[in-house]
C-alpha positions as CSV (number, residue, x, y, z in Angstrom):
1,X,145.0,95.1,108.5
2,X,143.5,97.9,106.0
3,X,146.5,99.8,106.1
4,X,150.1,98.2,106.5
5,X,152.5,100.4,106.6
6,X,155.2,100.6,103.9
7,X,157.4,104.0,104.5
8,X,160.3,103.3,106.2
9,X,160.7,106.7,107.7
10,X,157.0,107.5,108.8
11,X,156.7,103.6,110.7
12,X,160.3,104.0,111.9
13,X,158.2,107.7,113.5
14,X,155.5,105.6,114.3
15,X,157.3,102.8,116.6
16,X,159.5,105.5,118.6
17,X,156.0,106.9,119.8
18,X,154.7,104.0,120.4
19,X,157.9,103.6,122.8
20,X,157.2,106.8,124.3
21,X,153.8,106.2,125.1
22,X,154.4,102.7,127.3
23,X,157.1,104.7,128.7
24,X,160.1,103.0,127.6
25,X,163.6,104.1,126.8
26,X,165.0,103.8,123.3
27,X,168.3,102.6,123.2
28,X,168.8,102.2,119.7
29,X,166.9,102.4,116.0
30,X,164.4,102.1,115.2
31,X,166.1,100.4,111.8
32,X,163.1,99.8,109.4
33,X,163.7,98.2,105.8
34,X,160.6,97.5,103.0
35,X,161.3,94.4,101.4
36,X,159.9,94.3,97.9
37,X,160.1,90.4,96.9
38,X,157.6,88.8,95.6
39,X,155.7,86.3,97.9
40,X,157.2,88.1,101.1
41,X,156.7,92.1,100.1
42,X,156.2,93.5,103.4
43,X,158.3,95.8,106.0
44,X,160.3,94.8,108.9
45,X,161.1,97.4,112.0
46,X,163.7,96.9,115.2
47,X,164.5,98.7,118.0
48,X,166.3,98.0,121.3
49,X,164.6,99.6,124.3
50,X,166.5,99.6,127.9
51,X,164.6,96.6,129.0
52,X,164.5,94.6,125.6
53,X,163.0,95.4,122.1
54,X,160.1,96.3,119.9
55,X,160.0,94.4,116.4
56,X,157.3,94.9,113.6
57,X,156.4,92.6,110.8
58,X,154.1,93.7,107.8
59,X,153.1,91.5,104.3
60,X,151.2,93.2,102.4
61,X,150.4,91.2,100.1
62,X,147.8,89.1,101.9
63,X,144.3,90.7,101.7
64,X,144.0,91.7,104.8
65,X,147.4,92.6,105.1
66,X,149.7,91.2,108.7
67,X,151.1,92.3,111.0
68,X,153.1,90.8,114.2
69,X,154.4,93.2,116.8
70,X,156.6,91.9,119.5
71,X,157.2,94.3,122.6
72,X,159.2,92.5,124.4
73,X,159.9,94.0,127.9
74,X,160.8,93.2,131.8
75,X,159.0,96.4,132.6
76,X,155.7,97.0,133.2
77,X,153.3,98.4,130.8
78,X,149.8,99.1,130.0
79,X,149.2,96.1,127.1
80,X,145.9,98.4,126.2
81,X,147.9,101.3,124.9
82,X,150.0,99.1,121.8
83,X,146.1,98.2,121.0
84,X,145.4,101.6,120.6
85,X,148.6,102.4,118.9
86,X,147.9,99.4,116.6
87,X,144.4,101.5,115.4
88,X,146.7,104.0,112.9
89,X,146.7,100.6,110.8
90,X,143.1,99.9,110.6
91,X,143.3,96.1,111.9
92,X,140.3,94.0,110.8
93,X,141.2,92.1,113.6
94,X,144.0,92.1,116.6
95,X,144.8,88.3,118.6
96,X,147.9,88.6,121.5
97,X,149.1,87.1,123.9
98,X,150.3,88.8,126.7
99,X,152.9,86.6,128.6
100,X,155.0,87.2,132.2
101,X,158.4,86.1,131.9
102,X,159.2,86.3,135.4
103,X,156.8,83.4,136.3
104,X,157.3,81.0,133.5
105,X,156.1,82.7,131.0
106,X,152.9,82.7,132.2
107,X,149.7,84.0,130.1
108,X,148.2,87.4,131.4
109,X,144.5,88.2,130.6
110,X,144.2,92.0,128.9
């Protein structure tokens, strides 16, 4: 990633969009804090959505930088569209899995 985020307020903008745009309901947060320690400098972001949560990691400190992004849902959405979403952050490179719970966690292709 070419870009991690480190503003709480703008990510905490960024991640109710990208719940508005797989058509989910916020419930509550986002709650975003930057951690500044050394070794683990980096920016953490939860929210609870009606039919589970959304929850962001960033370091920044690795060149590239991470990032892990859980949306984890019972409803259905569109897996392409948090790929998209993901582009604001310039990844050099994106690896998911996209798993159903309701049939034992299986994998999905995308």
């Amino acid at each position: 990633m070419l870009n991690p985020p480190t503003d709480e307020k703008l990510v905490s903008n960024s991640v109710t969009d990208l719940i508005k745009r797989i058509g989910m309901k916020l419930l509550l947060g986002p709650y975003a804090k930057y951690v500044n320690m050394p070794g683990n400098r980096g920016l953490t972001v939860a929210s609870i959505i009606e039919t589970s949560h959304i929850v962001m990691h960033t370091w920044d400190e690795p060149d590239p930088a991470l990032i892990q992004l859980d949306v984890y849902t019972c409803g259905p959405f569109d897996p392409t569209t948090v790929f998209e979403w993901l582009q604001q952050y310039n990844p050099k490179k994106i690896e998911h899995k996209y798993l159903d719970r309701e049939y034992n966690l299986k994998e999905i292709s995308v």
